[in-house]
MARBA-3410 file (N, C-alpha, C, O; in Angstrom, 1 decimal):
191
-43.3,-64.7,63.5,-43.3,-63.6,64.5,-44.2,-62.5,64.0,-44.5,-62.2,62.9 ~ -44.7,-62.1,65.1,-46.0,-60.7,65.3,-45.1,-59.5,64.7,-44.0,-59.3,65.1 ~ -45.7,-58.7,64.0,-45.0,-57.4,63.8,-44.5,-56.4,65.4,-43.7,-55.6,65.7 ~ -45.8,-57.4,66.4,-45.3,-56.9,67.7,-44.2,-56.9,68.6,-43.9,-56.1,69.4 ~ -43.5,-58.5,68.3,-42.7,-59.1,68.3,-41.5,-58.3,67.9,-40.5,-58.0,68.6
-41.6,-58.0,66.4,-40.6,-57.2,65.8,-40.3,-56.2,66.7,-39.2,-55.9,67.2 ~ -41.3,-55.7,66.8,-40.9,-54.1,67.2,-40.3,-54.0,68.7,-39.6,-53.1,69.3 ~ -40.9,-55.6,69.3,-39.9,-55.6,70.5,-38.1,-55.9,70.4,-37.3,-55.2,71.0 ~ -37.9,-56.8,69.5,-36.7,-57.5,69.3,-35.8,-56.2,68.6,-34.6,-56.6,68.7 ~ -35.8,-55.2,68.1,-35.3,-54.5,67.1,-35.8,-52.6,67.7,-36.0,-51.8,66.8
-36.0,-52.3,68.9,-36.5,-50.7,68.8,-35.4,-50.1,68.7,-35.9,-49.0,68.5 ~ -34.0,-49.8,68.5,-33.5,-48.9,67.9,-34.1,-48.7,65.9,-34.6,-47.7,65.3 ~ -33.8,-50.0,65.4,-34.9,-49.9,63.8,-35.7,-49.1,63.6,-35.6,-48.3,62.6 ~ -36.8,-49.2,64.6,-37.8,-49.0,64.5,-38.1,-47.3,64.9,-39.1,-46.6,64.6 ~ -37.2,-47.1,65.7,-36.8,-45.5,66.0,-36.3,-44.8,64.9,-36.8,-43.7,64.5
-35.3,-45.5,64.2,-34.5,-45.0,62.7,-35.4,-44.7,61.6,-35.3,-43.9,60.7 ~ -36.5,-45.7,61.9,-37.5,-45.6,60.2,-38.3,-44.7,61.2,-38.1,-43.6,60.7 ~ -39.0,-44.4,62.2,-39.7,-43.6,62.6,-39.5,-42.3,61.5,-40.0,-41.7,60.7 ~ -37.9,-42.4,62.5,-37.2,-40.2,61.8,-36.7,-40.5,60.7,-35.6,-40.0,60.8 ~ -36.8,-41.0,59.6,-36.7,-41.1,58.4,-37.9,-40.9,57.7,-37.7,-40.3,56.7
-39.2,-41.2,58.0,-40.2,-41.1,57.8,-40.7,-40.1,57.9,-41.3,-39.6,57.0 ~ -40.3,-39.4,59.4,-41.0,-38.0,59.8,-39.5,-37.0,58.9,-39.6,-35.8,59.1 ~ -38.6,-37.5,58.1,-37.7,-36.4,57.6,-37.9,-36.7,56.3,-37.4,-35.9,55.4 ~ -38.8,-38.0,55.8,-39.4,-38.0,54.7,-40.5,-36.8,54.1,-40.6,-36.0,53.2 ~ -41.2,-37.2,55.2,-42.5,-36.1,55.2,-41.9,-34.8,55.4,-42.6,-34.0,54.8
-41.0,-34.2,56.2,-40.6,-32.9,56.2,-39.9,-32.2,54.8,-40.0,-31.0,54.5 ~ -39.1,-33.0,54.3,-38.4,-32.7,53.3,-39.8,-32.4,51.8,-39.8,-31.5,50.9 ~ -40.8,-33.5,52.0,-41.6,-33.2,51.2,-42.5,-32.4,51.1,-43.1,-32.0,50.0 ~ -42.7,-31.8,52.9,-43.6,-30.3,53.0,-42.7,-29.1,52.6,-43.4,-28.2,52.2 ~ -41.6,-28.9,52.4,-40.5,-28.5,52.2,-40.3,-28.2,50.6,-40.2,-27.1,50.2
-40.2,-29.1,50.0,-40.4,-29.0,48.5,-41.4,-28.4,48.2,-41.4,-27.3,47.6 ~ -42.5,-29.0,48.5,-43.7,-28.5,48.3,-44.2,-26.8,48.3,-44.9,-26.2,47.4 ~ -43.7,-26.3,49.3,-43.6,-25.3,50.0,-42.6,-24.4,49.1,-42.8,-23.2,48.8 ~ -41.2,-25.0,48.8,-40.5,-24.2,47.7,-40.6,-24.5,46.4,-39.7,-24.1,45.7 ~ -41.6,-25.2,45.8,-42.0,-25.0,44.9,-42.8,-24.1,44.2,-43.2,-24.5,43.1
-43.1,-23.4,44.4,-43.6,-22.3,43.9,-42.6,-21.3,44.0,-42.8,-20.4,43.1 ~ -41.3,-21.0,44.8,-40.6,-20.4,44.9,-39.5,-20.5,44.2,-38.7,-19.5,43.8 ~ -39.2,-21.9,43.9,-38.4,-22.6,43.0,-38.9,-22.3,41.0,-38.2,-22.1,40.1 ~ -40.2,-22.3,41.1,-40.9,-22.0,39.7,-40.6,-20.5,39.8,-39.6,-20.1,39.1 ~ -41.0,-20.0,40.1,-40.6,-18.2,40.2,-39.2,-17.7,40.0,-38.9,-16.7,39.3
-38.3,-18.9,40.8,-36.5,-18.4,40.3,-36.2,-18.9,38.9,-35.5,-18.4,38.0 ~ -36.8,-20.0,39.0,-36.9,-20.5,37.7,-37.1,-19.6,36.4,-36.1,-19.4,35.6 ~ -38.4,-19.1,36.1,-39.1,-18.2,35.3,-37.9,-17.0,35.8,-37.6,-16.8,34.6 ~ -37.4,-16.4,36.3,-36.9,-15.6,36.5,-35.3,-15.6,35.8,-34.9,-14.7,35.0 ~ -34.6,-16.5,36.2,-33.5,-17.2,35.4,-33.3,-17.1,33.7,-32.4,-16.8,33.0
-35.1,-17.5,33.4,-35.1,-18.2,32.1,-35.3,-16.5,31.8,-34.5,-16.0,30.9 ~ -36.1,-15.7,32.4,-36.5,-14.3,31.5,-35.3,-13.5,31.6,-35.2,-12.6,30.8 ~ -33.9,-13.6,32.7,-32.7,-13.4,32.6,-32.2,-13.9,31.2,-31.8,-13.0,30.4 ~ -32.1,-15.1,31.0,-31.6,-15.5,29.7,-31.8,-15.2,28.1,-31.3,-15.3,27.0 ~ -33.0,-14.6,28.7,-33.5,-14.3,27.5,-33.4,-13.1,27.0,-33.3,-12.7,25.9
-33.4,-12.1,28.3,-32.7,-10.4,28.0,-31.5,-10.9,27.1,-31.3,-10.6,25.9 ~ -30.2,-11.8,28.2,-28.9,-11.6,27.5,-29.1,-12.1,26.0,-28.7,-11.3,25.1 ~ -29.8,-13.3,25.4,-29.6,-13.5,24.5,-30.4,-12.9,23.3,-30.3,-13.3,22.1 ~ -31.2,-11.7,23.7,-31.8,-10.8,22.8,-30.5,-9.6,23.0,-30.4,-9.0,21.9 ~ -29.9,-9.3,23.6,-29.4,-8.5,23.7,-28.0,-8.5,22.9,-27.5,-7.6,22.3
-27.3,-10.2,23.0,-26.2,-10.5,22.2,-27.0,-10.7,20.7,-26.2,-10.7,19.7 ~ -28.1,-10.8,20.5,-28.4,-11.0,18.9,-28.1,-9.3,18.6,-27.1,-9.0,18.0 ~ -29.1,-8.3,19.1,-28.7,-7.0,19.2,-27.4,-6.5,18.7,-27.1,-5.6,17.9 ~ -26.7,-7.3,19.3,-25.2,-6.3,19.3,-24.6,-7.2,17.9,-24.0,-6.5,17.1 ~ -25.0,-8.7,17.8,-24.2,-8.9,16.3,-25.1,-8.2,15.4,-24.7,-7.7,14.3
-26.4,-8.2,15.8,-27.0,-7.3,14.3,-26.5,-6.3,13.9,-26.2,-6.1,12.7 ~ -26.1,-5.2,14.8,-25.0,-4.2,14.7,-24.0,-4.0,13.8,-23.6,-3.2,12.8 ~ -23.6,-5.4,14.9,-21.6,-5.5,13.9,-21.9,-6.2,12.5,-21.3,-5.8,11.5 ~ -22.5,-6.8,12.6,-23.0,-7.2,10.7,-22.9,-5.9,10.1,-22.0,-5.5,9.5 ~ -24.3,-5.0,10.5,-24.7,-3.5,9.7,-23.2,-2.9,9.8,-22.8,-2.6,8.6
-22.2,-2.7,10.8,-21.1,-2.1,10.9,-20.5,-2.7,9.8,-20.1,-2.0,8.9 ~ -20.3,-3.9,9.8,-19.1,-4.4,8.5,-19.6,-4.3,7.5,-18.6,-4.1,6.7 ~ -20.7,-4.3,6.9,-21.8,-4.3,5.8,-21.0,-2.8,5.3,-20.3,-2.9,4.2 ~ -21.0,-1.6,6.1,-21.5,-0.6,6.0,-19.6,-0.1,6.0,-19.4,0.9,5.3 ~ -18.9,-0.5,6.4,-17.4,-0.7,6.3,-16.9,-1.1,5.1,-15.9,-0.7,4.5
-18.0,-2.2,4.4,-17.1,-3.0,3.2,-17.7,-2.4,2.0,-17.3,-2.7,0.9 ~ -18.7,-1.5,2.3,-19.7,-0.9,1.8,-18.5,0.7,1.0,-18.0,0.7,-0.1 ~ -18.3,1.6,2.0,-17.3,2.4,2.5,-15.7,2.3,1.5,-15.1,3.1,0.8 ~ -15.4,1.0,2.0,-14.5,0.6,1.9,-14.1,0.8,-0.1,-13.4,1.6,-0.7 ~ -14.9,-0.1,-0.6,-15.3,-0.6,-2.2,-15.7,1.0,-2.6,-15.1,1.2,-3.7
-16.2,1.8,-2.4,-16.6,3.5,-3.4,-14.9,4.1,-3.0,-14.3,4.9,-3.7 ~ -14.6,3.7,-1.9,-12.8,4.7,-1.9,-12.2,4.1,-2.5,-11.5,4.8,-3.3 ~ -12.0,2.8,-2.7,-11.5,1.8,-4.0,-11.9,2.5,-5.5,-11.1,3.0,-6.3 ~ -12.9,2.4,-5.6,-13.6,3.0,-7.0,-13.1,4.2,-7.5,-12.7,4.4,-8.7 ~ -13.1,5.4,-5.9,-12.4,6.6,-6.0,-11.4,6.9,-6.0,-11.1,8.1,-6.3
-10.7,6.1,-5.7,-8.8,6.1,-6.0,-8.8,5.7,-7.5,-8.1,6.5,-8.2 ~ -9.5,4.6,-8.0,-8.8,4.2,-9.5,-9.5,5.0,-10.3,-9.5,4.7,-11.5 ~ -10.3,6.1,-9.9,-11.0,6.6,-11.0,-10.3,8.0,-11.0,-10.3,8.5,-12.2 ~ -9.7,8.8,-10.0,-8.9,9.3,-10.1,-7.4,9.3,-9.5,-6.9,10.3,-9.0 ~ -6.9,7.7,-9.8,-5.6,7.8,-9.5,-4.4,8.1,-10.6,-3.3,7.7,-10.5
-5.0,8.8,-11.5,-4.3,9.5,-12.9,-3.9,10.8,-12.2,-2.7,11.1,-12.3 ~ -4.7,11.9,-11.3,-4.8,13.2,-11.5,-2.8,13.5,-11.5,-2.1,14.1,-12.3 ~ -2.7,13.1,-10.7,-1.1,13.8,-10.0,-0.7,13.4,-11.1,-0.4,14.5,-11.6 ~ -0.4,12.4,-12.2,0.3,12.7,-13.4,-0.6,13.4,-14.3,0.1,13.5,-15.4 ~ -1.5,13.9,-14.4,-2.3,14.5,-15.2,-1.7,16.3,-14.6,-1.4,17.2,-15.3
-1.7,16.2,-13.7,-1.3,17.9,-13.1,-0.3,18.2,-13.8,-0.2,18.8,-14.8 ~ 0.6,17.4,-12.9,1.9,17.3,-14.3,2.4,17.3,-15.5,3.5,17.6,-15.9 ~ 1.3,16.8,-16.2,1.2,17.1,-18.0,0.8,17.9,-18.3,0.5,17.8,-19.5 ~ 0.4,18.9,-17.7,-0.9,20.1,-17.9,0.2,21.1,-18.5,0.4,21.3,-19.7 ~ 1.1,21.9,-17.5,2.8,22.5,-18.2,3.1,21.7,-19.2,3.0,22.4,-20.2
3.2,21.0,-19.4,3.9,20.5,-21.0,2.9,20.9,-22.1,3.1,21.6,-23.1 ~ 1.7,20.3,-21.7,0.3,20.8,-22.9,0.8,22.2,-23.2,1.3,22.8,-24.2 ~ 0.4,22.6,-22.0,0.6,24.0,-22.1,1.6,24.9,-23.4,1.4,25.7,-24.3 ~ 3.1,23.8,-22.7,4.4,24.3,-23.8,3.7,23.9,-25.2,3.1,24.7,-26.0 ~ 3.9,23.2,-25.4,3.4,22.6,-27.0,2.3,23.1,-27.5,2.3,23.2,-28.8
1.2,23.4,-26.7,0.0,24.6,-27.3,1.3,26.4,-27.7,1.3,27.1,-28.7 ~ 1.8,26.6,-26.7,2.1,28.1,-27.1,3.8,27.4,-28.2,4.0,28.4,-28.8 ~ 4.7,26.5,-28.6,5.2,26.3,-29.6,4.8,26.0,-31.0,5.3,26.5,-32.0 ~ 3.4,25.0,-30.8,2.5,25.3,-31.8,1.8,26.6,-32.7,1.7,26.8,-33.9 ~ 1.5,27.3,-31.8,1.2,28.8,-32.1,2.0,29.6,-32.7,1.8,30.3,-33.7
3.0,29.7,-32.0,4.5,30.6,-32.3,5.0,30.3,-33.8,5.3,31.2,-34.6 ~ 5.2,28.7,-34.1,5.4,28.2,-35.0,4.8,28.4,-36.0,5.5,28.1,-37.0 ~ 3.4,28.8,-36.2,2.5,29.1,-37.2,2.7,30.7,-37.7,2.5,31.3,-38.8 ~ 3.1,31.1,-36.1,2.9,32.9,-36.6,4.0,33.3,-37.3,3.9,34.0,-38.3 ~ 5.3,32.9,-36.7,6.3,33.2,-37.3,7.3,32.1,-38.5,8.4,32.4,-39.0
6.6,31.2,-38.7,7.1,30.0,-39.3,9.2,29.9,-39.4,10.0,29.9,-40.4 ~ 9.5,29.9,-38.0,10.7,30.0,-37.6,10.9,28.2,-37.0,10.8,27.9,-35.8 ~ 11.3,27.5,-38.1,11.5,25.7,-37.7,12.9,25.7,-36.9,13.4,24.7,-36.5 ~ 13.5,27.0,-36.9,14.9,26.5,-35.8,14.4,26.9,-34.4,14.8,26.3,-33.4 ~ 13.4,28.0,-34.4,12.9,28.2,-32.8,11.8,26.7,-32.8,12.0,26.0,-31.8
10.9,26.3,-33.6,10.1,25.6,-33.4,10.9,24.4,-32.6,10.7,24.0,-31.4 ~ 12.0,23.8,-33.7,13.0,22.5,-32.8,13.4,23.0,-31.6,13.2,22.2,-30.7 ~ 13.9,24.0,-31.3,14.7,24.4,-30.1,13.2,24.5,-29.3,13.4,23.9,-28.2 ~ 12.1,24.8,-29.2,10.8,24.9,-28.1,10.2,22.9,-27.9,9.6,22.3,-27.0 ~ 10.7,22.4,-29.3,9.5,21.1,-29.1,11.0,19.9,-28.2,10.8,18.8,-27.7
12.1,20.5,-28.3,13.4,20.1,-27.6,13.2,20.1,-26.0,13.5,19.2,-25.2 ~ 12.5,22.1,-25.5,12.6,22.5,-24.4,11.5,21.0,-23.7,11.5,20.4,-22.6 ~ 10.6,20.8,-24.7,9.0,20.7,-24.1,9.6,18.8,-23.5,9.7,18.1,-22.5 ~ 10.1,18.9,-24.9,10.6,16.8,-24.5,11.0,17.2,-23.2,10.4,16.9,-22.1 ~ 12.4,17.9,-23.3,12.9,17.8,-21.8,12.3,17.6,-21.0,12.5,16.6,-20.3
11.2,18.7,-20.8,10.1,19.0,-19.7,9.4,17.6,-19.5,9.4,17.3,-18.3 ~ 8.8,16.8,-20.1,7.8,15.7,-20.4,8.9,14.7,-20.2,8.5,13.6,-19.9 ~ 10.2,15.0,-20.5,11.2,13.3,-20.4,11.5,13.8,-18.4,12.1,12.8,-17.9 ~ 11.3,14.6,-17.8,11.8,15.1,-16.6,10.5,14.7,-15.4,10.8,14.2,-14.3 ~ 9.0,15.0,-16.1,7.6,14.4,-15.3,7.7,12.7,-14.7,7.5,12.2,-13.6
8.3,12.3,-16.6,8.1,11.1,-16.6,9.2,10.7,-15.2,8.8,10.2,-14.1 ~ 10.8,10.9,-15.5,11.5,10.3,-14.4,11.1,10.8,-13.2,11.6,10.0,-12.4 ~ 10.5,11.6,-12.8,10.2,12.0,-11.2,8.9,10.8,-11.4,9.1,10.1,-10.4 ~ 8.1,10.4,-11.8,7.0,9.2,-11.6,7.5,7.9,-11.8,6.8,6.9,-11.9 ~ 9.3,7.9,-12.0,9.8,6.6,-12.2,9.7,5.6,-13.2,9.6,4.4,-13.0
9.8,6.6,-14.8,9.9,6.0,-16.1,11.1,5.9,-16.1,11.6,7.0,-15.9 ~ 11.9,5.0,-16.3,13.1,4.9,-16.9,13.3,4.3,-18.2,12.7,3.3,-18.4 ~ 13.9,4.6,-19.0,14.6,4.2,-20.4,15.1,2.2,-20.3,15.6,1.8,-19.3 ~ 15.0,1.8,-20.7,15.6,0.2,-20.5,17.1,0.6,-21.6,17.1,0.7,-22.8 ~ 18.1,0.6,-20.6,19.9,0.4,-21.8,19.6,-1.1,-22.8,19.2,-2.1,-22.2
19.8,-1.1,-24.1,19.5,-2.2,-24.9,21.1,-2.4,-25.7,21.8,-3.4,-25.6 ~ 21.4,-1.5,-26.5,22.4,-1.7,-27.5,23.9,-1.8,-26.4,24.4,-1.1,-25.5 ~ 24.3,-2.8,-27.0,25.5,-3.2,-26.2,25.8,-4.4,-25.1,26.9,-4.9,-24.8 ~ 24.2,-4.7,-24.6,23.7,-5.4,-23.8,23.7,-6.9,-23.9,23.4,-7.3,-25.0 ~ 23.9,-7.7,-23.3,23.8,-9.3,-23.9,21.8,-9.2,-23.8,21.1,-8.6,-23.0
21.5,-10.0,-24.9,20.1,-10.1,-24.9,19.4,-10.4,-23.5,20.2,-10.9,-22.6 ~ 17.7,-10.2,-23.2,17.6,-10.4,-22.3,16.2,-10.3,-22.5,15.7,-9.3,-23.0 ~ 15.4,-11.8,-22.1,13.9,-11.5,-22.9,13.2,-11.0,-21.7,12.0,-11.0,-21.7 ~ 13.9,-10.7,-20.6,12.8,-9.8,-20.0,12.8,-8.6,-20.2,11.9,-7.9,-19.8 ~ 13.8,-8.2,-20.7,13.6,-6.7,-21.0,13.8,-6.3,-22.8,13.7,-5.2,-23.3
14.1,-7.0,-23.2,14.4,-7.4,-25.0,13.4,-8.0,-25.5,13.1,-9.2,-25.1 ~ 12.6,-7.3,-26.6,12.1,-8.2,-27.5,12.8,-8.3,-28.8,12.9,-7.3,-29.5 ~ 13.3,-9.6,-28.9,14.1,-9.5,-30.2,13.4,-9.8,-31.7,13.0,-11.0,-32.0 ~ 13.2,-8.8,-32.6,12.2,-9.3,-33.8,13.4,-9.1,-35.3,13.2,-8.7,-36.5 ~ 14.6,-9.5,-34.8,15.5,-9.9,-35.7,16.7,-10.2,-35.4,17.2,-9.6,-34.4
17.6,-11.2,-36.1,18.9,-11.6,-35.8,19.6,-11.2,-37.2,19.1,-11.3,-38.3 ~ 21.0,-10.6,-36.9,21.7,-10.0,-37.7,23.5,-10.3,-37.4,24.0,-10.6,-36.3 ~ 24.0,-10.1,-38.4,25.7,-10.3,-38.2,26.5,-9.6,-38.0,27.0,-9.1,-39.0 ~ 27.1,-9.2,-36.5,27.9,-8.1,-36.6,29.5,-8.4,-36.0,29.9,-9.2,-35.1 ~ 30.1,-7.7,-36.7,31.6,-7.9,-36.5,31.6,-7.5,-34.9,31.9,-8.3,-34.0
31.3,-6.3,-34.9,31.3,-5.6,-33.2,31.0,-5.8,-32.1,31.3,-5.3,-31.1 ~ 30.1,-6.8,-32.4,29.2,-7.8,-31.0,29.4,-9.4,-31.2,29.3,-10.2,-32.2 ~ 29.7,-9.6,-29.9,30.1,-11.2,-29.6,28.4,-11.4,-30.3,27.7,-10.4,-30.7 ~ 27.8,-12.9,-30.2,26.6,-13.3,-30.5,26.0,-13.4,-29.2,26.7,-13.8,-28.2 ~ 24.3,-12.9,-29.1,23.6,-12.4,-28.4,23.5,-11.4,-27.7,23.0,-11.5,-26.6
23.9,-10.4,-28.3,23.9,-9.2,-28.0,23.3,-8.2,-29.1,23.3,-8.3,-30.3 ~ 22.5,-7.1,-28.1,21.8,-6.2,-28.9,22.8,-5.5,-29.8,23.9,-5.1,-29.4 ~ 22.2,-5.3,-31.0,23.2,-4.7,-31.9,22.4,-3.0,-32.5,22.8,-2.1,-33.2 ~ 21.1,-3.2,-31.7,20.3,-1.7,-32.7,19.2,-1.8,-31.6,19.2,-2.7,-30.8 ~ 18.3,-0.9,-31.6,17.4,-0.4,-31.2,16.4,-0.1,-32.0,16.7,0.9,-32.7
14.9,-0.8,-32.2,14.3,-0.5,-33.1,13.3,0.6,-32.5,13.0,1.6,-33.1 ~ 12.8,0.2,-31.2,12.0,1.1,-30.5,12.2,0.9,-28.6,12.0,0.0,-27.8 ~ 12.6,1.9,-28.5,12.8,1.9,-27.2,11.6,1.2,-26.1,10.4,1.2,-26.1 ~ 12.8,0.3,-24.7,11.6,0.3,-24.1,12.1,1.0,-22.7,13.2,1.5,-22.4 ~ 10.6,0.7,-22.1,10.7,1.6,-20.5,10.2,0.9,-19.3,9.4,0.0,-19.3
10.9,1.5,-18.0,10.3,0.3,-17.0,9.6,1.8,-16.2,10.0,3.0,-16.2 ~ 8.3,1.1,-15.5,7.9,2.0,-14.3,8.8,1.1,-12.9,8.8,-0.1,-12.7 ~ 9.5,2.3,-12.1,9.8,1.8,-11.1,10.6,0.5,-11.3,11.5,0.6,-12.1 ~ 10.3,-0.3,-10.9,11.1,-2.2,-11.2,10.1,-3.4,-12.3,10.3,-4.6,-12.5 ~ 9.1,-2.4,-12.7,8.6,-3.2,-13.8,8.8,-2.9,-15.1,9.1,-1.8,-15.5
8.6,-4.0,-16.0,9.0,-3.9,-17.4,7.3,-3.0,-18.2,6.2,-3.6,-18.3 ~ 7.6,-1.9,-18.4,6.0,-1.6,-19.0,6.0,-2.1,-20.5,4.9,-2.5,-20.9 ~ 7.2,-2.1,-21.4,7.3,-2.1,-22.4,8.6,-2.7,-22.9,9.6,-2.1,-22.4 ~ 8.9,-3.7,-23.6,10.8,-4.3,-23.5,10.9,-3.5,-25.1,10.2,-3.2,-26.0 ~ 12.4,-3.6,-24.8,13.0,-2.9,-26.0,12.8,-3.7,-27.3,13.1,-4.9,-27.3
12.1,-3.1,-28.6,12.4,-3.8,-30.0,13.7,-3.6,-30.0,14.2,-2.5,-29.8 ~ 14.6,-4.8,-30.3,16.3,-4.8,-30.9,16.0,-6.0,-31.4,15.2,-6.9,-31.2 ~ 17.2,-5.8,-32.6,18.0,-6.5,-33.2,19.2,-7.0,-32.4,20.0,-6.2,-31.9 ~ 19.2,-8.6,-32.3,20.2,-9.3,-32.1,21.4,-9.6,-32.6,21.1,-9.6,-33.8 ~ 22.9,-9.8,-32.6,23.7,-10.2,-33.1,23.4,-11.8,-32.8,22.8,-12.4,-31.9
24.4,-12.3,-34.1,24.1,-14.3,-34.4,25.6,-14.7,-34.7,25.9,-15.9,-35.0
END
């Protein structure tokens, strides 16, 4: 058969590829035509993207310098606390100095050893009174069943008076700050 043939036997076909043809070519003047307009939204999009993401680097550079400059801050008030976190008990010992400078004196001018005991008595007080308001306490030892967190024992001894393991003497006192052990008691143990 003749392609003329065809085109008799089949004209709806032949109508269908016509306007597919002519909506080929339309679609293609079409593109064409928004292509340039399409490149422009394009470029436009991308120079959008590129503000935000200069703009989000911007803002972390910041918050870096901010935390930098935070931990920076942070570490010299650290420094400045432990370089003067003595003062408030240092205020506090400043009156006692004080006492024991003017007992010392007194004691020289008048060489009176019953006022000297009775002033270096007043001054302990004063200095055993600093210490309990900052939360030194004495550790109780003699009487005590031993206790090596708060006992160091550097002798065992025989005593009628104490069942065995119990402190029987006190060689040197110890003290706790607050709930810690700063120092355990030297005693003697009973065996």
């Amino acid at each position: 058969m003749s392609t003329e043939e065809t085109k008799n036997i089949n004209p709806d076909t032949n109508a269908a590829e016509a306007e597919k043809a002519t909506y080929d070519a339309e679609q293609a003047e079409a593109a064409e035509a928004a292509a340039p307009d399409a490149e422009g939204a394009t470029n436009a999009e991308l120079d959008e993207l590129r503000k935000a993401a200069e703009e989000s680097q911007q803002r972390l550079l910041r918050a870096q310098a901010d935390f930098d400059n935070f931990r920076r801050r942070t570490r010299q008030e650290k420094e400045e606390f432990a370089k003067y976190a003595s003062l408030k008990l240092i205020e506090q010992m400043l009156p006692v100095i004080d006492n024991f400078d003017r007992a010392l004196v007194s004691s020289r001018e008048t060489q009176d050893f019953e006022a000297l005991t009775k002033g270096i008595e007043m001054v302990y007080r004063q200095l055993d009174q600093v210490m309990t308001q900052e939360g030194l306490t004495p550790i109780e030892a003699v009487g005590q069943p031993f206790n090596p967190e708060f006992h160091q024992a550097i002798m065992q001894v025989e005593s009628d008076e104490h069942e065995e393991g119990f402190v029987v003497e006190e060689v040197q006192k110890g003290y706790m700050l607050k709930d810690k052990v700063i120092r355990p008691s030297m005693v003697k143990v009973s065996m």
